[in-house]
C-alpha positions as CSV (number, residue, x, y, z in Angstrom):
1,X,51.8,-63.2,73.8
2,X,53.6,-61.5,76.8
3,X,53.6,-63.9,79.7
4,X,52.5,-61.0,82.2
5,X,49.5,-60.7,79.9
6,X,48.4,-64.2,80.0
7,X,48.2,-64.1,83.7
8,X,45.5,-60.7,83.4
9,X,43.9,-62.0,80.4
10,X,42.3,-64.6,77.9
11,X,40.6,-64.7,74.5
12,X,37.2,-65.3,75.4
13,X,35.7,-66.3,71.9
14,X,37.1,-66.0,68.5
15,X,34.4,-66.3,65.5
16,X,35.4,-65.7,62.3
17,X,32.8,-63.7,59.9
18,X,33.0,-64.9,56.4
19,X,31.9,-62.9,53.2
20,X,30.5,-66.0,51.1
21,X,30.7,-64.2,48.1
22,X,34.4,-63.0,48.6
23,X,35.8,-65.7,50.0
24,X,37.0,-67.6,47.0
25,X,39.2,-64.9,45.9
26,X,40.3,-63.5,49.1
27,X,41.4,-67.5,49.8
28,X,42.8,-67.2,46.2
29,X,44.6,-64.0,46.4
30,X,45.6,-63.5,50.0
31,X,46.7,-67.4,50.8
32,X,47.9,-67.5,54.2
33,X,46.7,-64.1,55.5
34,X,42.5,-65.3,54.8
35,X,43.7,-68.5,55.2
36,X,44.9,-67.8,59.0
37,X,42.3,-66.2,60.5
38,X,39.9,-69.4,59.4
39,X,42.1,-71.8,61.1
40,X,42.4,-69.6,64.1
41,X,39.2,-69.2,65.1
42,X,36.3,-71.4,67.0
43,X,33.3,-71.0,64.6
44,X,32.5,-68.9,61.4
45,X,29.4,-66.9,60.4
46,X,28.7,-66.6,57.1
47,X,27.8,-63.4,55.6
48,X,25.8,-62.7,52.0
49,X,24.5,-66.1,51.7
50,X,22.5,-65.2,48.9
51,X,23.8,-67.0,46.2
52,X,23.2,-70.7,47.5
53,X,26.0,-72.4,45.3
54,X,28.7,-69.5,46.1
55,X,27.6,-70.6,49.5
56,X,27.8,-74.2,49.3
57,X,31.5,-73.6,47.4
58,X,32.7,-71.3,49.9
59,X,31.4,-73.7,52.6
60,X,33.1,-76.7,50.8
61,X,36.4,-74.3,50.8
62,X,36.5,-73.6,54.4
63,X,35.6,-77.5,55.9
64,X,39.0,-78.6,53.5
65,X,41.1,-75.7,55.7
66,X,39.2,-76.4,59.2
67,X,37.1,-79.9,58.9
68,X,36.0,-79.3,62.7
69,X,35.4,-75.7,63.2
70,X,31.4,-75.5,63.0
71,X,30.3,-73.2,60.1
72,X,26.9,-71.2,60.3
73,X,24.9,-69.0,58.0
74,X,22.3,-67.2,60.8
75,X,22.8,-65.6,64.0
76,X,20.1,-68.1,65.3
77,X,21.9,-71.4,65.0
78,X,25.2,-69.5,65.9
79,X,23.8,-68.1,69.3
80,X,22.1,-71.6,69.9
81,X,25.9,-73.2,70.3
82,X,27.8,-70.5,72.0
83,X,27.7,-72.3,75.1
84,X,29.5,-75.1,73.0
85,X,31.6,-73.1,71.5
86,X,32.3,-71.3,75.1
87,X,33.6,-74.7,75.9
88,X,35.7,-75.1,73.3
89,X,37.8,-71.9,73.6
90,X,38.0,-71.9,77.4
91,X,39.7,-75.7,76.3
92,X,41.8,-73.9,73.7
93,X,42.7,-71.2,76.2
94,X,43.7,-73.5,78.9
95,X,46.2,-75.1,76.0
96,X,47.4,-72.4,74.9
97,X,47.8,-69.8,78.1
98,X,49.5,-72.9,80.6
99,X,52.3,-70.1,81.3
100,X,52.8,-71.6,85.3
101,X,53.5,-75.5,84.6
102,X,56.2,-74.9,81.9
103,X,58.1,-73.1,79.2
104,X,55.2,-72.6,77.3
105,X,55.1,-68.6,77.2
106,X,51.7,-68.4,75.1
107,X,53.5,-68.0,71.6
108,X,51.8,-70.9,69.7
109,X,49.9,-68.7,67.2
110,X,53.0,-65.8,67.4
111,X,54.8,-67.7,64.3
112,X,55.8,-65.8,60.9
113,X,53.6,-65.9,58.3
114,X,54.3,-65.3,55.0
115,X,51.3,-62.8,53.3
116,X,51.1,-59.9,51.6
117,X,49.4,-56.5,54.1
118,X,46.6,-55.1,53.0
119,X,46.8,-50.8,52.4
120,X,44.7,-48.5,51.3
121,X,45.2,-45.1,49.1
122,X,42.8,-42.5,49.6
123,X,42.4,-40.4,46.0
124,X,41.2,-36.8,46.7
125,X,40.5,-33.9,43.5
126,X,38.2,-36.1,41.7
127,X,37.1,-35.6,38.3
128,X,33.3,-35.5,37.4
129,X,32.6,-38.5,35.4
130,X,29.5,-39.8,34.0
131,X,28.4,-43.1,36.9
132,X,29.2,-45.5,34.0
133,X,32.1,-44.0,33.5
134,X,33.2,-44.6,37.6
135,X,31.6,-48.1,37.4
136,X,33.9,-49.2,34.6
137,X,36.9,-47.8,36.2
138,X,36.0,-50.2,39.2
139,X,35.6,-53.0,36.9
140,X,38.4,-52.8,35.7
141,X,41.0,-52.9,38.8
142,X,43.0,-55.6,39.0
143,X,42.4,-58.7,41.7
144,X,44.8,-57.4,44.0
145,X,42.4,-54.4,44.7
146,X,39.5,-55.6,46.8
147,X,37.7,-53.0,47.7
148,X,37.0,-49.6,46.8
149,X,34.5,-47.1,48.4
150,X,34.0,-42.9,48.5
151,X,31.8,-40.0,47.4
152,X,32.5,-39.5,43.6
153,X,31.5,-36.4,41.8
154,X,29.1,-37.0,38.7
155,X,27.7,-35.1,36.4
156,X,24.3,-36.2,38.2
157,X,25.4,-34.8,41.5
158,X,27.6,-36.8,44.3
159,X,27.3,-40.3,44.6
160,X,28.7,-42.8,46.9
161,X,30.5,-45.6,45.8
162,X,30.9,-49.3,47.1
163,X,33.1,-52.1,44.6
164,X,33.7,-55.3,45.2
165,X,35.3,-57.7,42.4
166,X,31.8,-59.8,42.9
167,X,29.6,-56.4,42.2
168,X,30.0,-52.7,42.0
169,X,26.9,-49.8,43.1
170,X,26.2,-46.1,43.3
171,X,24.2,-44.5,45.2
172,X,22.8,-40.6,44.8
173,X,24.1,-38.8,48.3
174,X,23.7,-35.1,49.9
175,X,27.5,-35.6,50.9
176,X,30.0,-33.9,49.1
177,X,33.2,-34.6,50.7
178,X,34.7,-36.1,47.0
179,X,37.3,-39.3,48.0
180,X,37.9,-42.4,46.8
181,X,39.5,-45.1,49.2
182,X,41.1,-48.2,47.6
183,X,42.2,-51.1,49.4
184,X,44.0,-54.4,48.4
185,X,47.6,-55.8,48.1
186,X,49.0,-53.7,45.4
187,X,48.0,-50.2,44.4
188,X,49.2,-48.8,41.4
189,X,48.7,-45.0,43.0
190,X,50.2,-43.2,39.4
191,X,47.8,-45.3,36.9
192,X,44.6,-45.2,39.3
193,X,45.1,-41.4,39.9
194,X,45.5,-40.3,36.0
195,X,42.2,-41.9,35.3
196,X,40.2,-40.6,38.8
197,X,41.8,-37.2,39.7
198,X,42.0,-34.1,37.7
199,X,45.7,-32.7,36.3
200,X,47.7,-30.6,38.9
């Protein structure tokens, strides 16, 4: 971080939301990336807790990476220990942003890591395929793709989309603004596009 910065600004609060159900494969899949903004932050909410042993595992994950980062599942508990958690970032802060004593210059989370980007591929000229047919084209994407979501065209009208590798649903819209978007760490555009779009 730019030293001129440091002296205008801080990072408040950092609190990292967690998808419970994800986060086995994106710790999996993405190493370092998922793995960094865990260890970076000063609490973590979980999210889709449904599933109480997915929970428990992904909790059990997450205290091995950051035994002393306090990990909540409701907004309740969360807001309940802000003012602790206030206290311990201003602490971090104070660490971290020390840019008048010496050559400290803020750069202690500014190292290299080595991870994969995510990117995303939006798919446009969609063919009209029965909703099986689009949910097992989701199914069977590869783990680098995490996430795909758009307006399909079906031969029940337009429905919208949402996939996940933990579940895939459709959903009857009035929109009819047909795309796909698919995001992950590798996108095979050709392959995807042959069995989504129709023939130029």
């Amino acid at each position: 971080m730019d030293k001129e910065i440091c002296e205008k600004a801080y990072v408040d609060m950092i609190i990292t939301i967690v998808d419970a159900m994800q986060a086995p494969m994106a710790i999996k899949n993405f190493g370092p990336f998922f793995k960094d903004q865990i260890k970076h932050c000063y609490a973590i909410l979980l999210s889709h807790i449904e599933d109480t042993k997915q929970t428990a595992k992904t909790k059990e994950l997450i205290t091995e990476l950051v035994p002393n980062t306090p990990v909540y599942t409701d907004m309740e508990s969360l807001q309940q220990d802000v003012n602790k958690i206030h206290q311990i970032a201003h602490a971090h802060n104070h660490h971290d942003c020390n840019c008048h004593g010496h050559t400290h210059d803020c750069n202690h989370h500014q190292h290299e890591h080595e991870h994969q980007p995510f990117i995303s591929h939006t798919f446009y000229n969609l063919q009209t395929l029965e909703e099986q047919r689009w949910m097992e084209l989701c199914n069977i994407l590869p783990s680098t793709i995490i996430r795909a979501k758009g307006i399909v065209p079906t031969s029940a009208g337009p429905m919208e989309l949402q996939y996940t590798p933990q579940n895939c649903s459709m959903s009857a819209t009035n929109l009819d603004s047909f795309h796909l978007v698919i995001i992950g760490t590798e996108i095979d555009i050709a392959s995807i596009s042959r069995n989504v779009c129709n023939p130029l």
